[in-house]
N, C-alpha and C positions, 0 to 999 in steps of 0.2 A: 663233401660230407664224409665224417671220419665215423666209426663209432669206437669205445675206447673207455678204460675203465675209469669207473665216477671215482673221485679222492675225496677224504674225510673234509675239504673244501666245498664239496659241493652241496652238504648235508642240507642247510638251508633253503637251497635251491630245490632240490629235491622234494623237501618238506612244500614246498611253497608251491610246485607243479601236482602234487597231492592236493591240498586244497583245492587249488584250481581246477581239478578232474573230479574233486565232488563236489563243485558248486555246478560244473556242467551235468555231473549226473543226474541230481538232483531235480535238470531241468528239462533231461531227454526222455527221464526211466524212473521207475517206480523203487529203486533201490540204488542204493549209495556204498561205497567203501565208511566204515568208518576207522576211525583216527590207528596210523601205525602204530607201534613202539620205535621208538629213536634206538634203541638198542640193536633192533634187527636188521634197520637198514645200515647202522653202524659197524654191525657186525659182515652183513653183505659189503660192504665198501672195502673192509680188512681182509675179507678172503676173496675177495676180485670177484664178484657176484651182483654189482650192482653196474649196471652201464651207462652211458650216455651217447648222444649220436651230437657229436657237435657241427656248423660249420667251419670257415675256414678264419673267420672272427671268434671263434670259441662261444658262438653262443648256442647253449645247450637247448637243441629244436626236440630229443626224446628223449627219456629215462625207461630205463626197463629193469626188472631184476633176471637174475638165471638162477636152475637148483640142478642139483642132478639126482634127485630122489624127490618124492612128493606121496610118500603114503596113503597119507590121510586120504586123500584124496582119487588116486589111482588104483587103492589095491595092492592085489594080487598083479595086473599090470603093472608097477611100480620095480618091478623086477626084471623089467626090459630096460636095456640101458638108452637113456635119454637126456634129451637135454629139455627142462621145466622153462617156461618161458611166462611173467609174472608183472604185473602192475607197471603196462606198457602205458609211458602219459606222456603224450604229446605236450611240445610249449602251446599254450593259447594262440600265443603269435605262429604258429605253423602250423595248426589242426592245418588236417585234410592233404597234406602231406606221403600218405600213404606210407608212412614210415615202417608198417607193420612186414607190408614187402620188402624190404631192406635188411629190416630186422629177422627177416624167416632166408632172406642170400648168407646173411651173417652166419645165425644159427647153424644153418646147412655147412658149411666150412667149419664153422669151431665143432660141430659137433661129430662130423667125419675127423677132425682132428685129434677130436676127445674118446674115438671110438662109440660113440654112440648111435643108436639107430633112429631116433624117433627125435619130433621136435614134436613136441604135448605142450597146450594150454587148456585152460578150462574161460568160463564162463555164466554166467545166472542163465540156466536153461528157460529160463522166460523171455531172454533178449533176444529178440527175433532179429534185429537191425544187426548187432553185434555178429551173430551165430551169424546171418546173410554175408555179412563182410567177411568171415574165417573163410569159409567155405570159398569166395570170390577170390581169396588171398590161395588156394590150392590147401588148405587143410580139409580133411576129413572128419563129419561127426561118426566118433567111433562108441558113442552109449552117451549115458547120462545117471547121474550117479546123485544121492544127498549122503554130505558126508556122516559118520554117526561120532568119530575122534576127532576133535576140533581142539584139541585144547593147545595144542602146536601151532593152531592155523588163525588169522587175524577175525575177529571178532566178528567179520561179516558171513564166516563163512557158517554160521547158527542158522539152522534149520532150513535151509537152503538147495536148491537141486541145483546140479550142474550140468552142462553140456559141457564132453569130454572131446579134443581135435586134438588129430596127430597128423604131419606130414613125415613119412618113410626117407631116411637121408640117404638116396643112393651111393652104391657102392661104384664108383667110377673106373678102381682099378681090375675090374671084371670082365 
């Protein structure tokens, strides 16, 4: 398993593991992602922001995006430097993978690399299952927030509360 950045090839792909995480939504939880913009995750693939975990066949088992700011959503928090971690979707063919662990070893390196303190994701403060698994994975609920400036933020994130997790990227050279 590699993880490694998604290329303007993989858009389709991408688009198509999206779908496939809201028809699963749809069938576990009472709220859904709706539909991206092409532009943004276009945009993420050009500034190295959109990921993928492939195997050794190249076939792409997660997608994740990264931010290093998240406002809207954070605050006044938002000013602690971090790494945002975002619209983590598993291949169909690999749920249950536990990729999210992988994904938070990654994180923890790139983000001591990047100078960052914090790995931060959010979530629908009503996913109990979800929030159950952060917390399993060593994130922290650190508040819960609704955001009130959404106009940055993908159409799901309307009227909506959050559960907010961070895990602290230790400083090793200490």
């Amino acid at each position: 398993m590699e993880i490694i950045n998604s290329t303007p090839d993989d858009t389709e792909t991408i688009f198509k593991l999206y779908d496939d995480a809201v028809a699963y939504q749809k069938k576990i939880f009472n709220k859904h992602w709706q539909p991206f913009e092409r532009g943004m995750v276009e945009r993420e693939i050009k500034e190295e922001r959109q990921w993928k975990i492939i195997d050794s066949h190249n076939n792409i088992l997660c997608i994740f995006a990264i931010s290093y700011n998240d406002p809207e959503i954070w605050e006044a928090k938002d000013t602690d430097p971090s790494i945002y971690l975002h619209r983590i979707v598993s291949n169909p063919l690999f749920r249950g993978s536990n990729f999210v662990k992988e994904i938070i070893d990654w994180a923890g390196i790139f983000g001591k690399t990047n100078t960052r303190k914090f790995i931060r994701l959010d979530t629908w403060a009503d996913n109990e299952k979800l929030i159950s698994y952060y917390k399993k994975c060593g994130f922290t609920l650190v508040g819960i927030t609704t955001p009130t400036k959404t106009a940055g933020l993908p159409k799901h994130y309307n009227l909506i509360s959050l559960s907010l997790f961070e895990i602290e990227i230790e400083d090793t050279d200490t």
